[in-house]
N, CA, C and O of each residue as an XYZ file, in Angstrom:
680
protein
N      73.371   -222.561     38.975
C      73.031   -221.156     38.972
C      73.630   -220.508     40.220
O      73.667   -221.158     41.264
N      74.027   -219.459     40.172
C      74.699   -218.453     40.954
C      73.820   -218.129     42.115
O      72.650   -218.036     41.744
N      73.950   -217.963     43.149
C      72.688   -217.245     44.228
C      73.785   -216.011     44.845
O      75.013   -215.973     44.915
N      72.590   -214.943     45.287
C      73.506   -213.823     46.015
C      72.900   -213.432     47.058
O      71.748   -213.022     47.201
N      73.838   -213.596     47.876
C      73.114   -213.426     49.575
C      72.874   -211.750     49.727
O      74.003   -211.261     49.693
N      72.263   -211.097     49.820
C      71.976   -209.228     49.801
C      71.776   -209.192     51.295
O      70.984   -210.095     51.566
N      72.102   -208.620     52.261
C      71.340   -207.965     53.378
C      70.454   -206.883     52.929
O      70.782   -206.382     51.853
N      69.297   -206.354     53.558
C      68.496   -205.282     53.408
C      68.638   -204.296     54.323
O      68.770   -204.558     55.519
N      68.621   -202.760     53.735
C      68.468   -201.858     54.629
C      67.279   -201.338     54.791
O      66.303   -202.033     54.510
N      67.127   -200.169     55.218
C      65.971   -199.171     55.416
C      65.288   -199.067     53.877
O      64.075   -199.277     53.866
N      65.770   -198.838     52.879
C      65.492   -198.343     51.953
C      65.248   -199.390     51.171
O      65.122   -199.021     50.004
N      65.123   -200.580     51.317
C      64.962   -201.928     50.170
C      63.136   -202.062     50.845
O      62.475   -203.052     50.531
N      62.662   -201.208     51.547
C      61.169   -201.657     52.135
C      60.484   -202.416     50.893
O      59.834   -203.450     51.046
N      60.681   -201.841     49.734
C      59.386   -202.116     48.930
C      60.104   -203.648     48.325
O      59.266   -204.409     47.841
N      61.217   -204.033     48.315
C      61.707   -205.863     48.102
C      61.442   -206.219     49.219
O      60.889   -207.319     49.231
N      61.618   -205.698     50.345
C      61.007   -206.793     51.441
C      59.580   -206.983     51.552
O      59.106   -207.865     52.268
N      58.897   -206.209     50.888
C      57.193   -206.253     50.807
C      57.301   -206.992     49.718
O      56.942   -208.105     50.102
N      57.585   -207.072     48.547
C      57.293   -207.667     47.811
C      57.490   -209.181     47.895
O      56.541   -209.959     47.788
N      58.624   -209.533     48.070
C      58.701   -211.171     48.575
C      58.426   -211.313     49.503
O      57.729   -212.327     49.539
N      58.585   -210.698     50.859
C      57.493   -211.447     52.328
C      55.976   -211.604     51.402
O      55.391   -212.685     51.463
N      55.460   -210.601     50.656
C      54.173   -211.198     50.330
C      53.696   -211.948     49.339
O      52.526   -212.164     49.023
N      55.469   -212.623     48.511
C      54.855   -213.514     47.571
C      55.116   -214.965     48.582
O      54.365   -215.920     48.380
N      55.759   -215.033     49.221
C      56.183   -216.067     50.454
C      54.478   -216.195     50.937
O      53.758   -217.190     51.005
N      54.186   -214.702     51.238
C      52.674   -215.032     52.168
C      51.541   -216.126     51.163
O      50.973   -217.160     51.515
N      51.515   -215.450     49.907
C      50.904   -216.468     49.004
C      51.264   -217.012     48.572
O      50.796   -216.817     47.450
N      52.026   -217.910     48.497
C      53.248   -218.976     48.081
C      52.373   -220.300     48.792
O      51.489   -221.093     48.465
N      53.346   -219.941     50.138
C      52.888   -220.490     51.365
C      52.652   -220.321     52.118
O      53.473   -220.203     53.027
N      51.027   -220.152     52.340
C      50.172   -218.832     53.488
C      50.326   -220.200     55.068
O      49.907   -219.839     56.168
N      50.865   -221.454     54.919
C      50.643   -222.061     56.018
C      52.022   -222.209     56.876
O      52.293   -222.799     57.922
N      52.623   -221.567     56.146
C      54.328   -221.635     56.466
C      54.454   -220.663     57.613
O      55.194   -221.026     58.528
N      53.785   -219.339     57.738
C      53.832   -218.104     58.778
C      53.266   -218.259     59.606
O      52.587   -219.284     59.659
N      53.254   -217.469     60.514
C      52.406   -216.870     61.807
C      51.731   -215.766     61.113
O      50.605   -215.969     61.567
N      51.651   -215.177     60.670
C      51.031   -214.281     59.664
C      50.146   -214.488     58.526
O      49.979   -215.654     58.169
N      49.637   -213.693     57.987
C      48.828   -213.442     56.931
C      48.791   -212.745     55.607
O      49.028   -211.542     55.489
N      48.541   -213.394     54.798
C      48.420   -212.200     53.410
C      47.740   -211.083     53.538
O      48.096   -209.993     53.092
N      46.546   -211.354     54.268
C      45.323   -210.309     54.189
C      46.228   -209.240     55.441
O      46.370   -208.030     55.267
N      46.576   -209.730     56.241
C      47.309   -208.849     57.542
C      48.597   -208.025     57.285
O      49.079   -207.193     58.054
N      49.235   -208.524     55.661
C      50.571   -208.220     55.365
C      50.327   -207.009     54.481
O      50.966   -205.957     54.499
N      49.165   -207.370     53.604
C      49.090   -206.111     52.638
C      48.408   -205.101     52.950
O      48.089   -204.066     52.365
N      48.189   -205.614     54.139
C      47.772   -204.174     54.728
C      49.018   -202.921     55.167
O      48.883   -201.729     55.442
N      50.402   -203.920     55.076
C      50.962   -202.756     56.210
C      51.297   -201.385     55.288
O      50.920   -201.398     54.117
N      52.007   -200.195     55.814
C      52.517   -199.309     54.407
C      54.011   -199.211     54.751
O      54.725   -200.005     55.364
N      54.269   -198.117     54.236
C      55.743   -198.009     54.095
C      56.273   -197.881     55.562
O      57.315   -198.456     55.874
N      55.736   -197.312     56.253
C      56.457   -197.030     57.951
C      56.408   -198.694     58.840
O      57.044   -198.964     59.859
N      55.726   -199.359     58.296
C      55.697   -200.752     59.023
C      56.828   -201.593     58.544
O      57.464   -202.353     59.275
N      57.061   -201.398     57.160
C      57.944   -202.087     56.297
C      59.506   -201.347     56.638
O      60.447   -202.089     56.921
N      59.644   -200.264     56.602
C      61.035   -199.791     57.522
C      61.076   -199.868     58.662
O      62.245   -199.889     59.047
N      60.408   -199.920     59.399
C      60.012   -200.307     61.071
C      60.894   -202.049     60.899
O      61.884   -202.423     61.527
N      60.143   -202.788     59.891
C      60.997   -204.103     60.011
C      62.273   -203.947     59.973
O      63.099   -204.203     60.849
N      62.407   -203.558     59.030
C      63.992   -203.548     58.361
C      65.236   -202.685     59.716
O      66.402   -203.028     59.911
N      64.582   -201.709     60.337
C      65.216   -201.364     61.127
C      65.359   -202.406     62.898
O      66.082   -202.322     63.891
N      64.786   -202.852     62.677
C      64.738   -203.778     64.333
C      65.239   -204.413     63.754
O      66.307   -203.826     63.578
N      65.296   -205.588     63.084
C      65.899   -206.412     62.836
C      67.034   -206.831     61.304
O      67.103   -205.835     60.584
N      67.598   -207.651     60.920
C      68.311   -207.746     60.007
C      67.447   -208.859     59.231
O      66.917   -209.894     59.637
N      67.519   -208.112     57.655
C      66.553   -209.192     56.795
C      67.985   -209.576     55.621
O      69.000   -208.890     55.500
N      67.734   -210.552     55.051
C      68.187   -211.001     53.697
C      67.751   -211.679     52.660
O      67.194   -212.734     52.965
N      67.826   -211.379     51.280
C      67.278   -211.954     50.425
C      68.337   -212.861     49.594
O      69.495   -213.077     49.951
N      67.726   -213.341     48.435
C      68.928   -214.278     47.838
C      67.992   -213.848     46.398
O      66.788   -213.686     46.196
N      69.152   -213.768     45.596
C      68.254   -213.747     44.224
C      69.414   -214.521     43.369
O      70.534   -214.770     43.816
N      68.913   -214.882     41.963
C      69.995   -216.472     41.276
C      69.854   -214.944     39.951
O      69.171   -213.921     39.902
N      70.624   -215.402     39.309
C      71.411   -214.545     38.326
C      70.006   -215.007     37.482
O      69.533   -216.136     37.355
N      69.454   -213.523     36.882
C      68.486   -213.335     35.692
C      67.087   -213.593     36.010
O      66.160   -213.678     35.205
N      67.021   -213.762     37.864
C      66.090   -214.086     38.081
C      65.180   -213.071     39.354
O      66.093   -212.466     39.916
N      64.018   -212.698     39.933
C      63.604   -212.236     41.076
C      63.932   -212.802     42.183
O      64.224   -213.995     42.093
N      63.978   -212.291     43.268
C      64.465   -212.595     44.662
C      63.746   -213.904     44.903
O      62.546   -213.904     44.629
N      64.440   -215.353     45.511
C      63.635   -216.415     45.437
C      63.964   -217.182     47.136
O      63.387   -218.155     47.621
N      64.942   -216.446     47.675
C      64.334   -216.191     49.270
C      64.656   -215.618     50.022
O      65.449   -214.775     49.604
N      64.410   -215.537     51.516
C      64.451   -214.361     52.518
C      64.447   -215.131     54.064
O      64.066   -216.227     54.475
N      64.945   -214.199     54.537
C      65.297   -215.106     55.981
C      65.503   -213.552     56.907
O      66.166   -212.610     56.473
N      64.714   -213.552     58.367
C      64.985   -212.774     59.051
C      65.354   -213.402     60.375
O      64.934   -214.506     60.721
N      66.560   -212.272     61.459
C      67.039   -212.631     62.111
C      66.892   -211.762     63.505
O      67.134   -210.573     63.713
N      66.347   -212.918     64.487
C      65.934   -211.957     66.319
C      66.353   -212.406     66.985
O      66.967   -213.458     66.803
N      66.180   -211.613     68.486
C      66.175   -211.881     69.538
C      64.847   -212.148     69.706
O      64.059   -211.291     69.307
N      64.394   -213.211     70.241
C      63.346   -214.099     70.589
C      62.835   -213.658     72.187
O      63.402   -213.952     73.239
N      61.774   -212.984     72.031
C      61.393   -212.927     73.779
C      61.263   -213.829     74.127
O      60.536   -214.662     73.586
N      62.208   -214.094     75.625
C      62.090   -215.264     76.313
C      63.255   -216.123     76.493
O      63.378   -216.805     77.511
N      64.116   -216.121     75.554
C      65.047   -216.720     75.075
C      65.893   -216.421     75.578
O      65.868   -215.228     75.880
N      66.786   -216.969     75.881
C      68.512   -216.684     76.539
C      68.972   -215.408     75.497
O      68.642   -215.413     74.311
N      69.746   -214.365     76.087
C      70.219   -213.424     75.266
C      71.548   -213.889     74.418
O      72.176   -212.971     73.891
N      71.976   -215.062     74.260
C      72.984   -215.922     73.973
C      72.810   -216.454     72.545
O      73.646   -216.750     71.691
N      70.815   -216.502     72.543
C      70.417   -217.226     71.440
C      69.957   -215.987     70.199
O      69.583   -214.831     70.397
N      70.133   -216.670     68.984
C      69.927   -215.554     68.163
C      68.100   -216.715     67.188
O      68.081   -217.922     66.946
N      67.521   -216.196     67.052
C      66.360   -216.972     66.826
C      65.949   -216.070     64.860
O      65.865   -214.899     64.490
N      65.789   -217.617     64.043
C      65.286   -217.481     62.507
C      64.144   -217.275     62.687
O      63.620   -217.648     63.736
N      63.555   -216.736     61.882
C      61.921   -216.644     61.697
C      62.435   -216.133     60.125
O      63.562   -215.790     59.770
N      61.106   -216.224     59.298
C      60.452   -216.122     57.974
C      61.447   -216.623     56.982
O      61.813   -215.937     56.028
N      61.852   -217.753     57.205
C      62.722   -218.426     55.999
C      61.658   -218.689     54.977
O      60.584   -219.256     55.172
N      61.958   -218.364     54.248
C      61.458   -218.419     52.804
C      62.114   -219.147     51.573
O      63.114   -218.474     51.321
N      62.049   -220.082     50.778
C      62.452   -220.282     49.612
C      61.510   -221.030     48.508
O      61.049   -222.171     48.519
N      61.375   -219.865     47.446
C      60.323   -219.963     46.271
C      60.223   -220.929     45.789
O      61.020   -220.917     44.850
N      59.525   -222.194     45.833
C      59.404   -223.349     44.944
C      59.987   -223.689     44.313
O      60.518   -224.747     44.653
N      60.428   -223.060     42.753
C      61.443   -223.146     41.955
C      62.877   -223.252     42.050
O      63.605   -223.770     41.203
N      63.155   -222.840     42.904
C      64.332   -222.422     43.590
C      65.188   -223.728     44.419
O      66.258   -224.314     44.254
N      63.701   -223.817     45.685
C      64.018   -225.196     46.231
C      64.895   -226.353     46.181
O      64.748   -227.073     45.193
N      65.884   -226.730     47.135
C      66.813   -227.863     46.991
C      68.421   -227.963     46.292
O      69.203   -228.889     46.078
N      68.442   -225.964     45.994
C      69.498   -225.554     45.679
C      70.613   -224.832     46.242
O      71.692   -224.532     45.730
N      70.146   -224.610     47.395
C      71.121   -224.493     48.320
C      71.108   -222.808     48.735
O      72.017   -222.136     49.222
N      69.978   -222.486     48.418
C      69.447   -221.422     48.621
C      69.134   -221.010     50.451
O      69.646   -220.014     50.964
N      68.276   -221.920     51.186
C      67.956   -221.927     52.757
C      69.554   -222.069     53.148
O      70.145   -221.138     53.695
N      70.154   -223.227     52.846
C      71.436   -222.804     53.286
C      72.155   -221.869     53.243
O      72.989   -221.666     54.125
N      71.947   -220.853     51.897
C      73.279   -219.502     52.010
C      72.436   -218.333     52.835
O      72.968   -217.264     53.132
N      70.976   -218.677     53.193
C      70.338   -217.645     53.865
C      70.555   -218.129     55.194
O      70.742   -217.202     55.981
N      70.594   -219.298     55.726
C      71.533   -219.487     56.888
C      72.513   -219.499     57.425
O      72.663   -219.527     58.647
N      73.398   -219.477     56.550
C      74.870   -218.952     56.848
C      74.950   -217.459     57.063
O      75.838   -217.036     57.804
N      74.270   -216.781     56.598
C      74.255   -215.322     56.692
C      73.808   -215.212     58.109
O      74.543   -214.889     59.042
N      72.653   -215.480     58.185
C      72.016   -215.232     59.416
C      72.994   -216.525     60.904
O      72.719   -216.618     62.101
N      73.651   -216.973     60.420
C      74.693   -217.211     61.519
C      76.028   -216.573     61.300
O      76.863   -216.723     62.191
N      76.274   -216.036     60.475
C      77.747   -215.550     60.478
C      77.200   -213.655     61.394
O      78.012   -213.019     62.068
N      75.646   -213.145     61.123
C      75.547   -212.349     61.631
C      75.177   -212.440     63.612
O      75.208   -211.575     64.487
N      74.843   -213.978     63.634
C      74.878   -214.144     64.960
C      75.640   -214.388     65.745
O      75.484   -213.954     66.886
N      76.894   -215.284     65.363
C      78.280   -214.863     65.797
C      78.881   -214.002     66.496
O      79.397   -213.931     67.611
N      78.577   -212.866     64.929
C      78.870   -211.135     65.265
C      78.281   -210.453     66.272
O      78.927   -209.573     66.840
N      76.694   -210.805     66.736
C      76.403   -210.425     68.055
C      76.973   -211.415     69.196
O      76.498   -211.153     70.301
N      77.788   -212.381     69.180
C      78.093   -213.032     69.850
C      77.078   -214.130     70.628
O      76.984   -214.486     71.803
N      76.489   -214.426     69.608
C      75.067   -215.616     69.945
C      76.481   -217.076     69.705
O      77.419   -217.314     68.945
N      75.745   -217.747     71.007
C      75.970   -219.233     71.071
C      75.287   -220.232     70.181
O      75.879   -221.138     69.594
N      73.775   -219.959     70.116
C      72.693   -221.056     69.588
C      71.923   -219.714     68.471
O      71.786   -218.491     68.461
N      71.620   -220.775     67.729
C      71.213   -220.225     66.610
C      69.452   -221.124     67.266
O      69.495   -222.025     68.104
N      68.305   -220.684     66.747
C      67.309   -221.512     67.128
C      66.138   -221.233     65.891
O      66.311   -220.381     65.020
N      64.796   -222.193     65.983
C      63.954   -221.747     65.045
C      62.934   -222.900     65.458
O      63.156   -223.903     66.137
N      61.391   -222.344     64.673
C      60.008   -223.335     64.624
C      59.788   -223.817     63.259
O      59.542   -223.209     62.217
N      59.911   -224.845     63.477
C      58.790   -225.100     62.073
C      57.950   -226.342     62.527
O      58.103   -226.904     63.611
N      57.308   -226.597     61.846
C      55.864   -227.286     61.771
C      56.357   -228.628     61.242
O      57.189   -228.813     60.353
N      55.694   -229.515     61.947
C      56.449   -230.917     62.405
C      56.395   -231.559     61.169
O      57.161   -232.474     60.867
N      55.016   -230.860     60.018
C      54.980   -231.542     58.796
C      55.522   -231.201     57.376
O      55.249   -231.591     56.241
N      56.456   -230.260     57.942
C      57.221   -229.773     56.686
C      58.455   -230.299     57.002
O      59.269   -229.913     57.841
N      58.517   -231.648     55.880
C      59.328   -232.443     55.261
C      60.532   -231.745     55.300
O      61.282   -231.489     56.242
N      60.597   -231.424     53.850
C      61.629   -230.115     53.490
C      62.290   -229.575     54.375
O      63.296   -230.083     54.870
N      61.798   -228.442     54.700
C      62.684   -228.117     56.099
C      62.947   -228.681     57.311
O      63.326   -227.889     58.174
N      62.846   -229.900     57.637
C      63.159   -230.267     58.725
C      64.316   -231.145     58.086
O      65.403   -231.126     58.663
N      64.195   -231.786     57.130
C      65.667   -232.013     56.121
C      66.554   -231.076     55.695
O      67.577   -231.693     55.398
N      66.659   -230.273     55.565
C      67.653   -228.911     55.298
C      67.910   -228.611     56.666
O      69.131   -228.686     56.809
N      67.377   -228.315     57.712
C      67.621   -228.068     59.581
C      68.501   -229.358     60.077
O      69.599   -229.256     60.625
N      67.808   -230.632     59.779
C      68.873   -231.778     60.195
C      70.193   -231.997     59.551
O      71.290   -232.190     60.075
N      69.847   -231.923     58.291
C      71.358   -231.684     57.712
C      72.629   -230.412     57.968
O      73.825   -230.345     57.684
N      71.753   -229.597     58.578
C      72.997   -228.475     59.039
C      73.303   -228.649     60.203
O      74.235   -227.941     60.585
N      72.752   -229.518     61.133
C      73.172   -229.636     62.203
C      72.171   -229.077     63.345
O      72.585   -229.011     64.503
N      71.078   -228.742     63.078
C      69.848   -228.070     64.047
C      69.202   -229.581     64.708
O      68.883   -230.471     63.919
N      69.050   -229.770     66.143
C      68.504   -230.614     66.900
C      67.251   -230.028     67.584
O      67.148   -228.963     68.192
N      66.506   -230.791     67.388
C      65.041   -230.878     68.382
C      65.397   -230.715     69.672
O      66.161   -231.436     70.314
N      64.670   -229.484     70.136
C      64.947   -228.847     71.740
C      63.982   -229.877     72.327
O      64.171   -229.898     73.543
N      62.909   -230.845     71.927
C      61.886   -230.845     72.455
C      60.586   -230.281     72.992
O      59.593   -230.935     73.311
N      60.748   -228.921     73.045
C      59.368   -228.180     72.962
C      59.173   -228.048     71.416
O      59.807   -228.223     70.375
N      57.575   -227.518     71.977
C      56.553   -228.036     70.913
C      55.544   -227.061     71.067
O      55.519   -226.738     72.255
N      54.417   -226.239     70.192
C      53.571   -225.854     70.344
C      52.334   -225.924     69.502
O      52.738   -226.085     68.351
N      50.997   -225.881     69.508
C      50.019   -226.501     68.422
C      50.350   -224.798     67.492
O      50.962   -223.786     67.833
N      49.787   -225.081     66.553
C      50.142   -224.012     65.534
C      48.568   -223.255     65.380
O      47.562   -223.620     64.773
N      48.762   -222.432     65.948
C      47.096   -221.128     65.580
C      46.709   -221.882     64.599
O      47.437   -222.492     63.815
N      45.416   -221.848     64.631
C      44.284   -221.659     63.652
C      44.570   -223.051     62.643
O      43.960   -223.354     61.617
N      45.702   -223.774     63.301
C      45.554   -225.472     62.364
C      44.929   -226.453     63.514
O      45.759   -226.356     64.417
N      44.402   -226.913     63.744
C      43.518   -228.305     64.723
C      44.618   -229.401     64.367
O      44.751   -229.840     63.225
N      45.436   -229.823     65.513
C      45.992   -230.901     65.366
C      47.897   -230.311     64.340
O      48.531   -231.131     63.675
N      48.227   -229.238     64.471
C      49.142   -229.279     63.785
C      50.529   -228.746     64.767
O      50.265   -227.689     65.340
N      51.658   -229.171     65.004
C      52.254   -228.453     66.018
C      53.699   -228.234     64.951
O      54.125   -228.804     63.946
N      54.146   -227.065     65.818
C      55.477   -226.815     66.127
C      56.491   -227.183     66.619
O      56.410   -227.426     67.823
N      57.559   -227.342     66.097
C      58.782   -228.131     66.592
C      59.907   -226.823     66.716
O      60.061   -225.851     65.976
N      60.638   -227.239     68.010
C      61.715   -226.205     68.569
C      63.266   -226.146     68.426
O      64.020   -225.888     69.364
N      63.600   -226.373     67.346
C      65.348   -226.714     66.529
C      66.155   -226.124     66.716
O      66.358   -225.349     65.781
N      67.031   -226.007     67.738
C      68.746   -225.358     67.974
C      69.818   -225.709     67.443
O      69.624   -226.888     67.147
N      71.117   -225.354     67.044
C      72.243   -225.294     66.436
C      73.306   -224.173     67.198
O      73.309   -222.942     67.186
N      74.395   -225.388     68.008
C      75.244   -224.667     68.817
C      76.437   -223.886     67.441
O      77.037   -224.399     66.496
N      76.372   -222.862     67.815
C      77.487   -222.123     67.143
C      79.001   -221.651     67.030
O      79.474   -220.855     67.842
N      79.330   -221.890     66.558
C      80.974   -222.335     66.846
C      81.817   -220.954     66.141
O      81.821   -221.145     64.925
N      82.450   -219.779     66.440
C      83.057   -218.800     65.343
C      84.140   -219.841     64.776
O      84.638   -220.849     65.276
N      84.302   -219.238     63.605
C      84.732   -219.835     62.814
C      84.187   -220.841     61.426
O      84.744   -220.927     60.332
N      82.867   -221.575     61.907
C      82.154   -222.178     61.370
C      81.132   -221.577     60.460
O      80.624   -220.499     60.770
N      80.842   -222.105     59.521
C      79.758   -221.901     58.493
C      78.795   -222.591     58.564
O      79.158   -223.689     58.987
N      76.776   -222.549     58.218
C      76.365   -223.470     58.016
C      76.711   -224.571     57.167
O      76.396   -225.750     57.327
N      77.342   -224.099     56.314
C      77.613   -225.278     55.614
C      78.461   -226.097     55.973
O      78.392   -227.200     55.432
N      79.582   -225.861     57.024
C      80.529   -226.392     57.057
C      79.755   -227.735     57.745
O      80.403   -228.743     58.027
């Protein structure tokens, strides 16, 4: 099946609400966030996103958007580094190469700001993505943090030096 990488603008607010909040109930343990905290926001919070930062979705031919990936500057972080947050990919979808074309985007756009390291968290017990991160080439920084509101669950700190020219996939 076909996938299509979309960037979002100002005006896609109501697709970026709609899949950040099927992501939120999908997999409410995957975020820093909340369902109950998400559907609350309205339309000025949802272009407020879209304007700070750069979002993308992926949708497969005949089908709804099945994931999303946003891209920051990380307070704290070297201004060098360009930092993932809210990777998303819908169950169904999964293992198709979907996280990868939403990572290539979001490094071919970090490049373009002239980011060195690409970086990201995930949670030490998601399998899955820490197999899709090792296979592209993302290494354990070694920091670590316990994850809100889980007892006993931490965060892992994954970088990927960036090369122009290069693709995730490559």
């Amino acid at each position: 099946m076909t996938a299509a990488v979309a960037r979002l603008d100002e005006d896609d607010w109501e697709r970026l609400a709609e899949i950040r909040l099927r992501a939120l109930r999908s997999d409410p343990e995957a975020f820093a966030s909340s369902l109950a905290r998400e559907e609350l926001f309205r339309e000025q919070h949802w272009r407020m996103r879209l304007r700070s930062s750069p979002w993308w979705l992926v949708t497969e031919e005949g089908s709804e958007a099945v994931g999303l990936a946003c891209l920051i500057e990380e307070p704290g972080s070297p201004s060098t580094d360009r930092h993932v947050v809210a990777l998303w990919v819908a169950p169904e979808a999964r293992r198709r190469g979907v996280g990868t074309a939403l990572l290539d985007a979001v490094e071919r756009e970090a490049l373009g700001a002239g980011a060195e390291t690409l970086s990201l968290w995930v949670r030490e017990d998601n399998a899955a993505a820490l197999r899709l991160y090792d296979g592209l080439g993302f290494e354990p920084t070694g920091e670590r943090h316990p994850v809100p509101g889980h007892d006993g669950l931490v965060e892992l700190r994954y970088v990927r030096a960036l090369v122009p020219g290069s693709a995730a996939t490559a």
